[in-house]
TORFIGU-810618 format. One record per residue (C-alpha): residue in one letter; x, y, z. Coordinates in steps of 0.001 Angstrom, whole numbers, padded with zeros to 6 digits, always signed. Layout:
# TORFIGU-810618
AXYZ...
This chain:
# TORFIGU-810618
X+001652+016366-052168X-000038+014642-049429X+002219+011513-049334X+004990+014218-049055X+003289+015790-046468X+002758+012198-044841X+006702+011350-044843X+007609+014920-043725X+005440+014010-040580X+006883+010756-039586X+010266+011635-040417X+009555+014524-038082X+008081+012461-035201X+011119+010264-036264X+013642+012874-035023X+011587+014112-031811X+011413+010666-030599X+015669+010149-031428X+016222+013801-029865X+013863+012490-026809X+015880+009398-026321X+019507+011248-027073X+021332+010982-023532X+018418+009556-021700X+020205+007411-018748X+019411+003380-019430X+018166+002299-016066X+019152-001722-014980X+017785-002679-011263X+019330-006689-010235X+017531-007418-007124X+018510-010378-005040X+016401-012691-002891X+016353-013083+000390X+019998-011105+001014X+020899-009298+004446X+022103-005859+003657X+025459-006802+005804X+026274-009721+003866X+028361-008271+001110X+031968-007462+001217X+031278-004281+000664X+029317-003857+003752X+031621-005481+005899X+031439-009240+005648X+035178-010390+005982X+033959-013867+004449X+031326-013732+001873X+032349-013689-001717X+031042-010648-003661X+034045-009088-006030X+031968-007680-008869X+029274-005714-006330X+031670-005012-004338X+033766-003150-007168X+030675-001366-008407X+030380-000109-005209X+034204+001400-005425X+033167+002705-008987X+029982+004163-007549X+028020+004718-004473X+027517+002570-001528X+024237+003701+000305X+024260+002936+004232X+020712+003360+004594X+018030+002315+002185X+014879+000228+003669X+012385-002006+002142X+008991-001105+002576X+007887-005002+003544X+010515-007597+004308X+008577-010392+002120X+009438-010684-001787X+005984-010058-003513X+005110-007238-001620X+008147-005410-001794X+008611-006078-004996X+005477-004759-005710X+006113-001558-003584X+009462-001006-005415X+007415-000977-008860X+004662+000737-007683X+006711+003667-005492X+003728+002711-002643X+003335+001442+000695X+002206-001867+000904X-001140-001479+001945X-001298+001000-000638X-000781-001073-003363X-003154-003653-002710X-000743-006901-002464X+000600-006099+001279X+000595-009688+001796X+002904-012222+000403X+001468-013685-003064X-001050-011165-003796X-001080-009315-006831X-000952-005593-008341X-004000-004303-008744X-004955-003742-012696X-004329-000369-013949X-002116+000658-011309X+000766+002859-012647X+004325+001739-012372X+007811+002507-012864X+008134-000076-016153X+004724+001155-017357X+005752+005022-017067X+008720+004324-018845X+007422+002419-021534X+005241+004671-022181X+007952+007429-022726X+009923+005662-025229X+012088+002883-022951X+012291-000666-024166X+011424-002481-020720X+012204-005898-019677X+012093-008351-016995X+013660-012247-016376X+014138-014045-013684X+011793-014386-010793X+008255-012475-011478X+006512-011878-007747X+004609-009548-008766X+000703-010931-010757X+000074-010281-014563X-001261-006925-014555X+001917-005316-014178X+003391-008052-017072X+001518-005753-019755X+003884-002821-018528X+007086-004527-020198X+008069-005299-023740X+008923-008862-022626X+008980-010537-019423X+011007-014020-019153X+009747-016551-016458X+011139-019974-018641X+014472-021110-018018X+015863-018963-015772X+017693-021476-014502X+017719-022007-010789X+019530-019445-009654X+017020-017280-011961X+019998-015499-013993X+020328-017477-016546X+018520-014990-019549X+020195-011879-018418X+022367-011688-021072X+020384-013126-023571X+017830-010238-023045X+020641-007810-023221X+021961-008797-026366X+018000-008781-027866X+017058-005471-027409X+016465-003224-029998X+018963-000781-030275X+017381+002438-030439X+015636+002931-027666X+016977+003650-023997X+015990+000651-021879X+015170-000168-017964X+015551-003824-016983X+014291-005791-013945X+016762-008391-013010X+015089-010708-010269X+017359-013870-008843X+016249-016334-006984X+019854-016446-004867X+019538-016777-002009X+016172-018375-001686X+016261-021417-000097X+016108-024482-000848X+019891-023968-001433X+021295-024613-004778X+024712-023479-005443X+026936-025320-003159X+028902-026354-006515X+028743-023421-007936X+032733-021542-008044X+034691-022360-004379X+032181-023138-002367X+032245-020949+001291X+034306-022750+004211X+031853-023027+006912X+034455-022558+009805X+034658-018813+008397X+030727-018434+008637X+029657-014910+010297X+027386-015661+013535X+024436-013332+014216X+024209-013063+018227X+020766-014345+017290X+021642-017971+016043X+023802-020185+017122X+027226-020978+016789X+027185-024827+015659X+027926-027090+012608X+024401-026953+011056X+024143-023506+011288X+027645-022818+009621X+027078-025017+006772X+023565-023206+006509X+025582-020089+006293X+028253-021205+004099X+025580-022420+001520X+023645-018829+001969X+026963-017277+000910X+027152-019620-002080X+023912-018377-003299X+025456-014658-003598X+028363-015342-004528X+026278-016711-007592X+024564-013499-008007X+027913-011627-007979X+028965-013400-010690X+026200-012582-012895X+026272-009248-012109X+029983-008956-013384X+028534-010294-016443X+025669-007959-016975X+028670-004768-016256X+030470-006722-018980X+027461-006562-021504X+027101-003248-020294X+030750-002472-021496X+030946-004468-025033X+027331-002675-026202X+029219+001151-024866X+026184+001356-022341X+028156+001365-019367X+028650+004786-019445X+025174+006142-019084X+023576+002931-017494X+022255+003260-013857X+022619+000033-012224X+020948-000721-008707X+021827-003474-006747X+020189-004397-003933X+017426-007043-002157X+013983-007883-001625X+013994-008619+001875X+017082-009826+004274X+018229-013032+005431X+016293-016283+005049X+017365-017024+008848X+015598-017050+012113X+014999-012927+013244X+015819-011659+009765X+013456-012256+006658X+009827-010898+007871X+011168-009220+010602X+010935-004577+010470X+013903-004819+012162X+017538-004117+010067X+017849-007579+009834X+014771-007620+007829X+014175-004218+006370X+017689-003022+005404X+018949-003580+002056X+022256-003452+000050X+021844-000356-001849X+024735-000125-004568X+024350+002332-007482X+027089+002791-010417X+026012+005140-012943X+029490+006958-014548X+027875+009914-016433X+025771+011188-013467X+027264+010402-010216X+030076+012582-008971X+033314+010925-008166X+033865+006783-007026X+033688+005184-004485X+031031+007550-002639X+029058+006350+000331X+025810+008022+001421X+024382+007444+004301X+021026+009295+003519X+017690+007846+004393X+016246+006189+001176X+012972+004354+001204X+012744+001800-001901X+009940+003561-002712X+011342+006507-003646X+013326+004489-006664X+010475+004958-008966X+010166+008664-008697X+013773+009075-008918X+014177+006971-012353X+011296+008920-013810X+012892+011864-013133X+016414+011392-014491X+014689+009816-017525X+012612+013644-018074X+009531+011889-017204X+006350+013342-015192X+005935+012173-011876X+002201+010904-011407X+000426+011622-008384X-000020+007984-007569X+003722+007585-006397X+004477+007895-003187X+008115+008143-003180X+010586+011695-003224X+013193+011656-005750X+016575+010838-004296X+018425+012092-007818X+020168+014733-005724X+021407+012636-003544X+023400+010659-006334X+024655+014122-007615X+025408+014567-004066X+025521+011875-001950X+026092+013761+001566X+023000+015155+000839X+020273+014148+003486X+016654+012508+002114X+014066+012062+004335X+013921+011849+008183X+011881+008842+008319X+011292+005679+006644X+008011+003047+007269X+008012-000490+006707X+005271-003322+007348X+005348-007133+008165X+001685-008549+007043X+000709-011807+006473X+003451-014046+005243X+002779-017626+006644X+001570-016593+009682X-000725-013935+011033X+001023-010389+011724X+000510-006858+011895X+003860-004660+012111X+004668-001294+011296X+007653+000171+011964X+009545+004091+011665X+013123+004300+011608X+015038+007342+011884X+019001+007649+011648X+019027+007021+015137X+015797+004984+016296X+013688+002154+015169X+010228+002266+016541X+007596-000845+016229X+004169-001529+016601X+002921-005338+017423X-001071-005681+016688X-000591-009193+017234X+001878-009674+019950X+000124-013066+021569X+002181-014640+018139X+005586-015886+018492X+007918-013869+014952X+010688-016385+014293X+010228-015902+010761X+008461-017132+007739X+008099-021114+007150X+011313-021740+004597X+013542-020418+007879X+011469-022474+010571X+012752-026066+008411X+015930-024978+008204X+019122-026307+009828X+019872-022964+011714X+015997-023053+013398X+017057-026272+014336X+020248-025705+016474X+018136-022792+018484X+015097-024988+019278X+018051-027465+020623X+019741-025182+022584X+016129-023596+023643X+015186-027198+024823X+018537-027069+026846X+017613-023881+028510X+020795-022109+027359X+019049-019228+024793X+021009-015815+024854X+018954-013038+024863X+019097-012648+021443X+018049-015938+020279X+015147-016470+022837X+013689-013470+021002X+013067-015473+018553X+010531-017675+020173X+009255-015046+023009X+005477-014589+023304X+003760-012511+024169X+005890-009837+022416X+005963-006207+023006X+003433-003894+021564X+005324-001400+021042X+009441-001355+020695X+012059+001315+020650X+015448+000930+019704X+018404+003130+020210X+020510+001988+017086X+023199+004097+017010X+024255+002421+020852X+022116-001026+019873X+023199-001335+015986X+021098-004755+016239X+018329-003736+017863X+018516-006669+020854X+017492-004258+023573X+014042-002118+023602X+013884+000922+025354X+010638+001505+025193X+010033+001768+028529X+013051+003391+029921X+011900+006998+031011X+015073+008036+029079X+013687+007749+026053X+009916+009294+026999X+010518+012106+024109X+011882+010006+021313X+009134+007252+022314X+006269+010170+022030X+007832+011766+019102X+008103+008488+017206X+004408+007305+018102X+003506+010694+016965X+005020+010088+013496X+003402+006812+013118X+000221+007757+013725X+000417+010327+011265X+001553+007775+008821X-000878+005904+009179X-004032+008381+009454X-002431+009887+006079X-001927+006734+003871X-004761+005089+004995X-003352+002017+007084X-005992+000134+009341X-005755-003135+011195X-008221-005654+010093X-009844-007286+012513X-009812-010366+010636X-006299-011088+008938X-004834-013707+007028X-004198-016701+009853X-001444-018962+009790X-000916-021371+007316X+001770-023377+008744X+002629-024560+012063X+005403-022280+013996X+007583-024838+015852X+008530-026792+012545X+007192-025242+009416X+004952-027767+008306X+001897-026800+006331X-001424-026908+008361X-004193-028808+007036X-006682-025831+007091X-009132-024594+004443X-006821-021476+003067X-008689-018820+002784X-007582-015365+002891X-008734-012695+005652X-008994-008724+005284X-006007-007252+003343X-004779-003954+005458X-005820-000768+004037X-009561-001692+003088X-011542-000122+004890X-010630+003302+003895X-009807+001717+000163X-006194+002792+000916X-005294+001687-003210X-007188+005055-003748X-005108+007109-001518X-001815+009034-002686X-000722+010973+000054X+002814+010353+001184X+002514+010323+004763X+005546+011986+006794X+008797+012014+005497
């Protein structure tokens, strides 16, 4: 009787684990490196190659507005797992770990029944490793794509899964100039920021190579998708870590920096194809909205809002504000920024620094061709912004007249309300979460002007958010 009794009970836990499962949504995020949220053909770049994103975007929805929370890879990445601010999770600077025992979006998922899994490019420390059913780092070839598949194909098939799909396209060194037809750098799009010569095509061209590498293996995981019958009720996110590797982009809390491609295809749930949203969507707010759609409780340590009714609805409006940060990454900084639909608004705590960008861009061909035209005296606007120091302290940008953000307005008495308004909101932010400015950060590691590596004793300084143990704080700030 009691071994009947004992099979009774796991065939019974059987069937409430396959009724839990039943219709749960599979969740697949493919995040790209280093990727400008403009550079897709889908977001209006006549030249880059990008068929297979750009026809999940037709299929799905294309969101105009989604911001990283740091434009470096480890700590957004880190963020996005975490559903936290930067300096709330510990690892605001670039190559600094999550914190052990923080929850995450993998973890919370896992522990609900999902198999999890991760290849490709890691970022992120080994606590959060213990959160997945496998995690791939080996032969990943270099574009970092090269297990997708094979992880696909391995899973067990009886449990819904989430998968974390990191490239290393389009980090530089460059590395797919033979991969497919390789971009014609005559047809290169030039940022009024950099400038319009043969180095800085080719730069471009090879840039575009990179995604159009990516693109290609994401038609390949939709095709997997389709031959297992998962496309159906599989969310896939596409999207970036950070934007550009160029001069004024990657680091930078301006849209150059902070903005990401945002694509989401998911057949059973969304309503219609082809949708675009422009709705305010912090990366953040990814975790909370997979744990939701997947029936799962929402802990208090995320600090994201569910966006899951904005995919039912996609004219539905999100949040009024978004936050980002630029910390240490190379060289000393302390940025945060607020952006609304129609202003950006930044604070510099160390504007005596020059913020061309991190060290990868300062070596590269296109930092080149501005420190020769900077050397002839014949900088635009734009591109001496890239080398001007002292910077502004604070920064205002009307973006719906200044989509680029190449003119602050700060100071014009026009914009006295927004300007108040907007340091208002910061403030708040930042008294709420727990942000602080160290008085000793990180300093520079490498040397501005060419990107070499400085032969100092590295040693890290104060992380942001110590002082009031900001790891420990769950509040969401303003939103």
């Amino acid at each position: 009787m009691k071994y009947i009794w004992t099979i009774a009970l796991l065939l019974t836990s059987f069937l409430s684990i396959s009724q839990t499962n039943a219709g749960r949504p599979n969740f697949v995020i493919i995040i790209g490196d280093d990727i400008g949220w403009n550079d897709l053909g889908c977001y209006g770049n006549p030249t880059v190659k990008s068929p297979n994103i750009d026809q999940l975007a037709t299929e799905g929805i294309k969101f105009t507005n989604t911001y990283l929370t740091a434009s470096s890879c480890s700590p957004s990445r880190c963020s996005i797992m975490a559903g936290r601010y930067p300096h709330n999770t510990g690892a605001a600077e670039l190559h600094t770990p999550l914190p052990a025992g923080m929850p995450t979006l993998s973890g919370e998922l896992k522990k609900s029944g999902y198999y999890t899994a991760a290849a490709g490019k890691w970022h992120m420390g080994p606590s959060p490793k213990s959160d997945f059913n496998l995690v791939v780092e080996k032969d990943n070839g270099t574009g970092g794509e090269d297990q997708w598949l094979r992880v696909m194909k391995e899973r067990p098939k009886d449990q819904p899964f989430f998968f974390w799909f990191a490239s290393h396209d389009a980090h530089r060194p460059w590395q797919a100039d033979e991969f497919a037809t390789p971009h014609d750098p005559a047809k290169s799009v030039i940022p009024p920021f950099l400038v319009d010569a043969a180095g800085t095509r080719q730069d471009l061209a090879s840039y575009y190579n990179e995604i159009q590498r990516l693109d290609y293996y994401v038609g390949e995981v939709k095709k997997e998708l389709q031959n297992q019958g998962e496309l159906e009720n599989t969310l896939i996110i596409v999207m970036a870590d950070n934007g550009r590797p160029f001069p004024r982009s990657k680091t930078r809390v301006y849209d150059s920096g902070m903005k990401t491609p945002f694509v989401i295809s998911w057949p059973k749930g969304q309503e219609g194809r082809g949708l675009e949203s422009n709705s305010l969507i912090s990366v953040i707010d990814i975790a909370p909205t997979f744990l939701e759609l997947a029936g799962v409780d929402i802990g208090p340590t995320f600090q994201g809002i569910s966006f899951a009714k904005s995919i039912k609805n996609p004219w539905k409006e999100h949040r009024q504000y978004v936050f980002s940060e630029h910390n240490w990454h190379d060289y000393e900084a302390h940025e945060r920024m607020v952006r609304t639909k129609h202003f950006l608004y930044v604070v510099n705590n160390r504007p005596q620094f020059s913020n061309q960008g991190p060290a990868d861009s300062n070596t590269s061909p296109s930092y080149g061709d501005l420190k020769d035209v900077r050397d002839e005296g014949k900088l635009n606007a734009a591109q001496a912004d890239v080398f001007a120091v002292p910077r502004a302290h604070e920064e205002l940008f009307d973006c719906l007249q200044d989509p680029q953000q190449l003119s602050n307005v700060a100071s014009n008495e026009k914009y006295a309300d927004e300007l108040n308004d907007l340091r208002a909101v910061m403030q708040q932010w930042i008294s709420e979460t727990g942000d602080d400015v160290p008085d000793h950060l990180t300093p520079a590691w490498y040397d501005p002007e060419t990107g070499a590596a400085l032969k100092i004793d590295r040693k890290r300084g104060e992380m942001p958010g110590t002082k009031s143990n900001a790891v420990k704080i769950n509040n969401k700030g303003p939103y």
